[in-house]
C-alpha positions, 0 to 999 in steps of 0.5 A: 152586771158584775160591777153592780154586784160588786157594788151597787147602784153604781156604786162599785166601792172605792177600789179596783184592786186585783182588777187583773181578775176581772170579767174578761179574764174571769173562767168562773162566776166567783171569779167574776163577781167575787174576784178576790175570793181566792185570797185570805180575807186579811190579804183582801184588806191588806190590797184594800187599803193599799189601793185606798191609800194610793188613790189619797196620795193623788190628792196632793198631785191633783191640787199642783196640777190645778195651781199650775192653770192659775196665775197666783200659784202662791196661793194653792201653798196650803200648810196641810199639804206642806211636804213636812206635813206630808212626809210625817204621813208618808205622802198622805192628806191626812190620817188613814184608819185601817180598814174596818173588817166585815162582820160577815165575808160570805153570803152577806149581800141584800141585793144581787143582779143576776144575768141570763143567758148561756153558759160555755155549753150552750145551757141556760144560765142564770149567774154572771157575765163571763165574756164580754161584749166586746169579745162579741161572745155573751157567757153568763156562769151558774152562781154557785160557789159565789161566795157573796151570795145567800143560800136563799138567793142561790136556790131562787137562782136554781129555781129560775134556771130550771124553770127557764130551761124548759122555756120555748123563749130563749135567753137574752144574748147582748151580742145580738140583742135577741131574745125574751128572758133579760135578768132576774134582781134579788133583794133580801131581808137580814135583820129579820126575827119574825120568821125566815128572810123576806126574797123578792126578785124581779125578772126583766124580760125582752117582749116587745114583738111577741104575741102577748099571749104567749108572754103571758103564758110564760110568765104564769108559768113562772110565777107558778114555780115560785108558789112551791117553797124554797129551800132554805124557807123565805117569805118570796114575792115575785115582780117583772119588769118588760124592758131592760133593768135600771143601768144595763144598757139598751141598744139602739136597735131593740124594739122599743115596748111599755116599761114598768114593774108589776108585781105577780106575786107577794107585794113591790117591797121588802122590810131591812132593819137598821139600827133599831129602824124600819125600811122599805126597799123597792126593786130600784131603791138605792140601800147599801148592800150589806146590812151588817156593813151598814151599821157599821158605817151609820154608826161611824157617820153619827159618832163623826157628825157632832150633831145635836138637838138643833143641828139641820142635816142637808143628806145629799143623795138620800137613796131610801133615807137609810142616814138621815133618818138613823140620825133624826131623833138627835137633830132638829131637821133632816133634809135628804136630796134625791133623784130616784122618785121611788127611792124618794117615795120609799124614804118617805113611808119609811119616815112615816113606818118609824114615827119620825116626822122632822125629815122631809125628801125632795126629789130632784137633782142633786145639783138642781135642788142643793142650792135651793134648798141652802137658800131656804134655810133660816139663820139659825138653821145654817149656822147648825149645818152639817152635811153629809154627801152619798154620791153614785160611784162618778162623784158629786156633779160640780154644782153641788160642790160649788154650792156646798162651798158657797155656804158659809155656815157649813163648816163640817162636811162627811162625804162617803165615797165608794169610788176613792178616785172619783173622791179624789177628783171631788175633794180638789173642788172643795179644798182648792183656794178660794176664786170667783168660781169657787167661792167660800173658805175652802175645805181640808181632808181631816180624817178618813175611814175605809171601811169593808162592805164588800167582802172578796171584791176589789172594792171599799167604802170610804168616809173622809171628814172635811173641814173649813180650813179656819175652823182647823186653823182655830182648833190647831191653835187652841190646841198649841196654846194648850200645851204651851200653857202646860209647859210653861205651867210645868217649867213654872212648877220646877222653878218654884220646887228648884228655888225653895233650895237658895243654892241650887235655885239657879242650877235647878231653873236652868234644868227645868228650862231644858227639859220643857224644851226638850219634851217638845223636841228641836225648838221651831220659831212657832207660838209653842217654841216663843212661850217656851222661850218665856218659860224660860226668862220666868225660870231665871227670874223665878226667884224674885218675882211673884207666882201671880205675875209668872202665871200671867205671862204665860196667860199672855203667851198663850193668848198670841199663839192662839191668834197667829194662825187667825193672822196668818188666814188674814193675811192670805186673804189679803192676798 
């Protein structure tokens, strides 16, 4: 329950720095479940980089590790993970942007699971695991002072304790596996300007072998507690869930009983607003957990997608369509992927809420259904392709990269992580060479943004943009011609200026030959060094022969450096 209230569905983030303050050595709840709220925020992303940058630098060693179990290791020499290339980024795969900082720090989560139990007194608890199983002690600690949590949160939390204590049922102790009351999940609404915030928990509890009498009366008398207001003011629903909570682990010798969620109170949902969009959240939905860090990070996604009126956007690993649907009205088709069925259903009405009726949810495995749904798609479709993958905190599975790779059309590729090094493991499948396994052209690390939806927590999102490595091959290449058709332009121009003086013509064509030479730094044998070199053969002839033939050998010059690079990927493929 810690790591989910760090981060989510699993989804912890993509660090662990600071982890010497984790659960087993925590003394407080803040110290469990924020475990770097004792440090100034600007320090907390000092760590946060540092750790998302270290997991990136293993990028590098990861792919030597794979060349060494292939027999053509020539072929893993890539030139973005040349050690030039890297050594200008101090080891790593590409440019890093400094994390973004939280708009809010504190009392910023929609979504905490809090745990039941005692406390070091013996009291009923309701906050987070200080001791661990392993230590065969179970210590839940009060949830006040823990900073992420809301003020609304926290006064439910007060409300469940008192009424709780009272209980004659005891809490759930996971040493023993003996007892009634198991967990209570929060979930809050934000961006709401119609009244106070939406609160809806739900309160799992442990009633196989109890006589249903007694359950019920129990949970009558809960659900008359949260009748009475709470203070500060919410719109409060109330739901129990019999069994354990989605992701905590049910030991073998429990009971087993009917699971399921009813709702007793208010409705099975709240409403999140996002970007000027409406959702519905249910209790086991996947949502990022940070409203305002959310938009930050769509905001990001859509400025990087260069998605346009017939772009198909595959969302792998949908959750609530929280992505696809911030970016349907500028697309022709969103296609979002997912396992969790009430998640599916949840993206579904929250199309439907919002009026938009190009996006469409499959409920399946993401490494069932990708390949399926590539397979579906027309010409056309997969030629305006773009993809954007949100896994859990383990990563893709295998198959998807694999079928991902194997489409051809796709060429760009957003994958948002919130486990660096689990990313990491992902990014080799995609940017290793291509063999029967793996098939397609394979992917380069472009760029990539941490970003901080977790405030005083060791973890951190993080966006990285890939490309096929012949789309970067044929922009690195339009991008050298440019330049070097400038230079020459430039050195072209002071020729022209040093021969309208006779006596210095020769004198000044030499000048200006050497300061394009210079402006690019030490001359290399590439495309940009040999239209120099021309440049200069036009400056010492620049007297006797005609602007329009000088414009034409640098047209000439120009066109070679844009087709090395596409030679050179020809002749790797021959190999």
């Amino acid at each position: 329950v810690c790591a989910q209230q760090a981060g989510g569905r699993g989804r912890g983030g993509s660090g662990e720095a600071g982890e010497a303050g984790g659960a087993a050595a925590a003394r407080t709840a803040a110290d469990a479940a924020a475990p770097l709220h004792r440090l100034e925020y600007a320090a907390q992303l000092e760590q946060k980089q540092h750790f998302v940058e270290k997991a990136l630098r293993r990028l590098p060693r990861e792919m030597q590790v794979a060349a060494r179990s292939d027999t053509q290791r020539e072929r893993w020499r890539m030139p973005w993970l040349s050690q030039e290339r890297l050594n200008q980024r101090h080891g790593l795969p590409c440019p890093v942007a400094p994390v973004l900082p939280a708009a809010a720090t504190h009392g910023y989560r929609n979504k905490c699971e809090f745990t039941i139990g005692r406390d070091e007194d013996g009291s009923v608890a309701v906050g987070f695991t200080l001791g661990t199983v392993r230590e065969r002690k179970h210590v839940v600690g009060r949830a006040d002072g823990v900073p992420t949590v809301s003020a609304e949160m926290l006064a439910a939390a007060r409300r469940a304790q008192a009424v709780l204590a009272e209980s004659p049922l005891p809490p759930y102790d996971k040493v023993s596996h003996e007892g009634f009351w198991r967990a209570m999940l929060a979930r809050q609404s934000f961006a709401h300007a119609d009244g106070p915030p939406e609160l809806l928990l739900c309160v799992a509890v442990q009633a196989a072998g109890l006589p249903e009498e007694q359950v019920a009366s129990e949970l009558a008398r809960l659900r008359e507690a949260f009748v009475a207001p709470l203070d500060p003011p919410v719109r409060l629903s109330l739901a129990v869930r019999r069994g354990a909570p989605p992701g905590e682990y049910k030991h073998a010798g429990e009971p087993a009983e009917a699971e399921g969620v009813e709702t007793v109170l208010g409705r099975e949902y709240i409403e999140e607003t996002l970007l000027g969009l409406s959702f519905r959240i249910s209790p086991d939905a996947f949502f990022q957990v940070n409203t305002l860090g959310a938009e930050s990070l769509l905001t990001l996604l859509r400025a990087q997608c260069s998605l346009g009126p017939d772009s198909v956007l595959l969302d792998v690993c949908c959750g609530t369509g929280t992505i696809g649907l911030a970016m349907a009205r500028s697309v022709k088709r969103v296609i979002g992927i997912e396992s969790n069925a009430q998640a599916v259903a949840d993206a579904a009405a929250n199309a439907a809420r919002n009026g938009i009726t190009n996006a469409e949810f499959i409920c399946a495995k993401a490494e069932q259904a990708t390949r399926q749904v590539l397979e579906r798609l027309t010409p056309s479709e997969l030629d305006s392709l773009v993809a954007i993958v949100d896994p859990p905190r383990a990563g893709l599975h295998p198959d998807v990269v694999k079928a991902l790779r194997r489409c051809a059309p796709l060429r760009r590729l957003l994958f948002v992580a919130c486990h660096a090094p689990a990313f990491v493991t992902n990014a080799v499948s995609f940017c290793r060479p291509t063999s029967p396994s793996f098939a397609g052209v394979p992917f380069e690390l472009v760029q990539a943004w941490p970003i901080d939806l977790f405030p005083h927590t060791p973890h951190c999102e993080l966006v990285t943009l890939l490309e096929r490595s012949d789309l970067v091959a044929e922009r690195e290449a339009a991008q050298e011609a440019a330049q070097a058709a400038k230079q020459a332009q430039a050195v072209q121009t002071q020729a022209a200026e040093a021969a309208s003086t006779p006596t210095d013509a020769a004198e000044g064509g030499a000048v200006g030959a050497a300061a394009a030479e210079g402006a690019l730094g030490a001359p290399e044998e590439s495309a940009l060094s040999r239209a120099i070199s021309s440049a200069q053969a036009v400056v010492a002839s620049a007297a006797s022969v005609p602007a329009g033939e000088a414009e034409g050998a640098a047209h000439d010059h120009k066109q070679h450096a844009a087709q090395r690079p596409l030679l050179a990927e020809a002749d790797g493929a021959k190999v």
